[in-house]
C-alpha positions as CSV (number, residue, x, y, z in Angstrom):
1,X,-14.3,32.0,21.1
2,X,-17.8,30.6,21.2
3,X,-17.4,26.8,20.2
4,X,-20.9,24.4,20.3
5,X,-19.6,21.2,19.5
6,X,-21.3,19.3,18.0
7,X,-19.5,16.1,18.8
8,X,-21.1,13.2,19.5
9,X,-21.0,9.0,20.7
10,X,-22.2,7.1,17.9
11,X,-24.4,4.4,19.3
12,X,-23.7,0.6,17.4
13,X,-26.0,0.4,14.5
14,X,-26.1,-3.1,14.2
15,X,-24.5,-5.6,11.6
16,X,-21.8,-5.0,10.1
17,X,-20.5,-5.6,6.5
18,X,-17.1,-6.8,8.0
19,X,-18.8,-9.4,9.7
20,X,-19.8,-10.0,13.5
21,X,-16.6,-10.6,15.3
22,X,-17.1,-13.0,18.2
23,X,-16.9,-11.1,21.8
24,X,-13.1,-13.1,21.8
25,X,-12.2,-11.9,18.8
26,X,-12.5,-8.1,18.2
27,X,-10.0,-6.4,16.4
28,X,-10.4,-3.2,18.1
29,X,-11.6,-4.1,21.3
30,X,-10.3,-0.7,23.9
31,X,-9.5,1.3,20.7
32,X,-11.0,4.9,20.7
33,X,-11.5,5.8,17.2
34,X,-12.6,9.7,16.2
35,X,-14.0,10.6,12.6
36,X,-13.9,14.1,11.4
37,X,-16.7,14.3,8.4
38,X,-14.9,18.1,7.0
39,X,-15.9,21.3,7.1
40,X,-19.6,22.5,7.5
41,X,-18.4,25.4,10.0
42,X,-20.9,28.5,10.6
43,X,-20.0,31.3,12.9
44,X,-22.0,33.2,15.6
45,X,-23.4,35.4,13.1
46,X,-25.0,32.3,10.8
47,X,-22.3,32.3,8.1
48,X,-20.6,29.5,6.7
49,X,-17.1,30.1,7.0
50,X,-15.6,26.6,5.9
51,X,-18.6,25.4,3.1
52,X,-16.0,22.5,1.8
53,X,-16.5,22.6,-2.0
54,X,-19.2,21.3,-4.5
55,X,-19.2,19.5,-7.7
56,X,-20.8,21.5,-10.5
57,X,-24.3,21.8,-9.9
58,X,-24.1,19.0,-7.9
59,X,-23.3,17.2,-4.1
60,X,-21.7,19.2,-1.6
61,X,-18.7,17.9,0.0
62,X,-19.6,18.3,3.5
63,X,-22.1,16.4,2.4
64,X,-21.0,13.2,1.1
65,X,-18.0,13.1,3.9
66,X,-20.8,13.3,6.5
67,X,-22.7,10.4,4.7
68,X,-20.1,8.5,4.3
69,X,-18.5,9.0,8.0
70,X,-21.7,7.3,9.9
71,X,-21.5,4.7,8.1
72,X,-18.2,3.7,8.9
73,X,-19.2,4.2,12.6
74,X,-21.3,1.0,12.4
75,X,-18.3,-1.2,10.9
76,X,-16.0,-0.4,13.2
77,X,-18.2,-0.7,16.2
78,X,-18.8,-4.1,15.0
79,X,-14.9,-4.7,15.6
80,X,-15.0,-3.7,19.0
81,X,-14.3,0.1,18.6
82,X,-15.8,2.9,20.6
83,X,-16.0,5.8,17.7
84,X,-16.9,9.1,18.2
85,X,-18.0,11.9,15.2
86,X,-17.0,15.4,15.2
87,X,-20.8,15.9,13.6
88,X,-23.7,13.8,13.1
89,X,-26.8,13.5,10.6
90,X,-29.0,15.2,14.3
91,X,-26.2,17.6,14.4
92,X,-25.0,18.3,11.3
93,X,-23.2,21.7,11.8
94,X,-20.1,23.2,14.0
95,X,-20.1,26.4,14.9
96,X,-16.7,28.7,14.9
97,X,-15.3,32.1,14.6
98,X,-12.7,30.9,12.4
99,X,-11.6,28.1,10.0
100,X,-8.4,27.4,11.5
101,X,-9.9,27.3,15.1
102,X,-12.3,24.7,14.6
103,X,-9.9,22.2,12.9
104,X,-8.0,23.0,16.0
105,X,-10.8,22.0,18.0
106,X,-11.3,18.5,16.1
107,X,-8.0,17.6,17.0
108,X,-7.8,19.0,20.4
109,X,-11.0,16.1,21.0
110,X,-9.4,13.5,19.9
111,X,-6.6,14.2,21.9
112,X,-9.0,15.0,24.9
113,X,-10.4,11.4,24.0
114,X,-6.5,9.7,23.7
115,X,-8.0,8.2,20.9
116,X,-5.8,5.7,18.6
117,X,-6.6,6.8,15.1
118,X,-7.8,10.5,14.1
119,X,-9.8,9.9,10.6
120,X,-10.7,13.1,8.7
121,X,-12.7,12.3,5.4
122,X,-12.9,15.1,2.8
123,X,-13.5,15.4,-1.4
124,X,-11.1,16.7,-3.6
125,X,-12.0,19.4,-5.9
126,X,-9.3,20.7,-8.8
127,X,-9.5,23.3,-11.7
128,X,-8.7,20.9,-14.0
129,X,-11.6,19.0,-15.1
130,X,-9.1,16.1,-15.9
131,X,-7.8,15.8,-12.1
132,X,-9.4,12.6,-10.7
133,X,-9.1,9.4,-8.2
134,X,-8.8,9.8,-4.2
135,X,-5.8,10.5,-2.3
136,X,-4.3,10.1,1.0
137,X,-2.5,12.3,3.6
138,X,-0.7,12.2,7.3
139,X,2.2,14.8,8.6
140,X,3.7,12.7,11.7
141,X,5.4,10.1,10.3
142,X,3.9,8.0,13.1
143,X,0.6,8.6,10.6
144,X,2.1,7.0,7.9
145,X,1.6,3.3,8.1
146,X,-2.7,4.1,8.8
147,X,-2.5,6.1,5.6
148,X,-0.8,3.3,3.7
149,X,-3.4,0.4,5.0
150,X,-6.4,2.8,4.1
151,X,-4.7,3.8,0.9
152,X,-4.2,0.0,0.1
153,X,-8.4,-1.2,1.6
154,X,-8.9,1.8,-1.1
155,X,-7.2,0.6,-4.0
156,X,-8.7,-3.0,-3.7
157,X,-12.1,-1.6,-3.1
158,X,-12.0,0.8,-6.3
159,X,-10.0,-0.9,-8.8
160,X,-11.2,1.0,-11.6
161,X,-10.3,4.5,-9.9
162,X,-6.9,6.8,-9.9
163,X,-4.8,6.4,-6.7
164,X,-2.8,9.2,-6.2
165,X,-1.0,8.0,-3.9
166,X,0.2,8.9,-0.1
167,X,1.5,12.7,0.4
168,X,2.5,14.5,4.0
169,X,1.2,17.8,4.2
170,X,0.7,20.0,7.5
171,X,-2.9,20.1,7.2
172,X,-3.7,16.8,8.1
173,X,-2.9,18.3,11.7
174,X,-0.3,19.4,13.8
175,X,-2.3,18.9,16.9
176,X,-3.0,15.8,16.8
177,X,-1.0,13.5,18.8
178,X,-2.2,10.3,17.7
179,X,-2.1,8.4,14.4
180,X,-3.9,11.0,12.0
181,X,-4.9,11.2,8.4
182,X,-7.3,13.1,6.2
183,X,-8.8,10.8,3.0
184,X,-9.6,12.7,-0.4
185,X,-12.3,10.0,-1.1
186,X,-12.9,11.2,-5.0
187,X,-13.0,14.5,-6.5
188,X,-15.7,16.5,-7.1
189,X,-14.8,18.6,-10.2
190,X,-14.5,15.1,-12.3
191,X,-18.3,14.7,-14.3
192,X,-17.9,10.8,-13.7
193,X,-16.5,10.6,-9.8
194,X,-18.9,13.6,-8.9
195,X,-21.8,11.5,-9.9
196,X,-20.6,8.5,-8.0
197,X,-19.9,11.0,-4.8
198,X,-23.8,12.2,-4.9
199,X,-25.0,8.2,-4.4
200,X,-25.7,6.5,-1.0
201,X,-24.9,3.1,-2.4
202,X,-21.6,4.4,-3.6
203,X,-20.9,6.1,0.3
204,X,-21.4,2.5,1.7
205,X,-18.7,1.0,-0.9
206,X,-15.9,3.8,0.6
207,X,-17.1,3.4,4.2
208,X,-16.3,-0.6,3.8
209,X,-12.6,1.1,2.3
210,X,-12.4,2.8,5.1
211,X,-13.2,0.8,7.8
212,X,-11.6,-2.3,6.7
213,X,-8.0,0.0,6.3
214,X,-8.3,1.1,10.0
215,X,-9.1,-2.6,11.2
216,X,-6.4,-4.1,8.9
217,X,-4.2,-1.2,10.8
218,X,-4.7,-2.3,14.2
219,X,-4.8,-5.9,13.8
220,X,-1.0,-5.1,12.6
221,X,0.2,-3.7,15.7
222,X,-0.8,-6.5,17.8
């Protein structure tokens, strides 16, 4: 299989919303950190094998989890975290032959990286135009306690919003052999979360979520 990868280091963007942890006191100082914004997968021949799914007439998910996935990079940099992407804004696109393969190959880097947390962020999308709110996932049960913090940064930072709680469920990845969860971050198929998903100011609020449930994380195990 031909696989261009189009992972990435994320250089430090600056400030962070977190705050500017002193050089003594970083949070995540030596931990190895990998992001996976979802799907966005075209094969040799140019066609998109793993789109991700789209709110009606509206944002695409690979979209808004790409969006929202740099700017977490900056906040947990901040913290002392070296954090790499699976895909960046100047590389927006993996290539594959197959689906399966290439969510192989996410999780195969991180592993190659013996990184400490494996993030994937993802939208939801349901038939049922009622189906709403974000969700969390893991399948080691070593996964578990990162999926509860991030579910719980989640919850405070969208009080307003449906959690549906923590599931396990293969998909989140069997490679993996590191802390590893995959975040629904809204769904895409509900009028009023769909139009939230399509707006930058609205990708900042869940990357703060985000980050700040992966630093609480770590800070616990020490």
């Amino acid at each position: 299989m031909r696989f261009k990868s189009a992972v990435i280091l994320v250089c430090a963007l600056g400030a962070s919303p977190l705050g500017a942890a002193s050089a003594n006191s970083l949070p995540l100082k030596g931990k190895i950190i990998v992001i996976d914004p979802g799907h966005a997968v075209m094969n040799d021949a140019g066609v998109m094998i793993n789109p991700g799914a789209r709110a009606r007439r509206g944002v695409y998910e690979r979209d808004v989890a790409l969006s929202v996935a740099e700017r977490v990079v900056p906040l947990l940099e901040a913290q002392g975290a070296k954090v790499f992407l699976t895909r960046t804004f100047d590389n927006p696109w993996r290539y594959s032959n197959r689906q399966p393969a290439d969510n192989r190959s996410r999780a195969i880097f991180a592993n190659m990286l013996r990184a400490n947390a494996y993030v994937r962020i993802h939208c939801d999308w349901n038939r049922s135009r009622q189906f709403k709110g974000f969700t969390n996932y893991y399948f080691r049960w070593k996964s578990r306690t990162l999926a509860e913090y991030i579910e719980r940064s989640m919850a405070q930072a969208l009080p307003t919003h449906r959690d549906n709680g923590i599931h396990r469920r293969a998909f989140v990845s069997v490679t993996a052999r590191m802390p590893a969860v995959l975040i629904e971050l809204g769904v895409l198929s509900y009028k009023a979360e769909a139009k939230e998903l399509a707006d930058d100011t609205y990708h900042q609020r869940l990357a703060q979520a985000v980050a700040e449930g992966i630093t609480e994380y770590f800070k616990a195990q020490t």
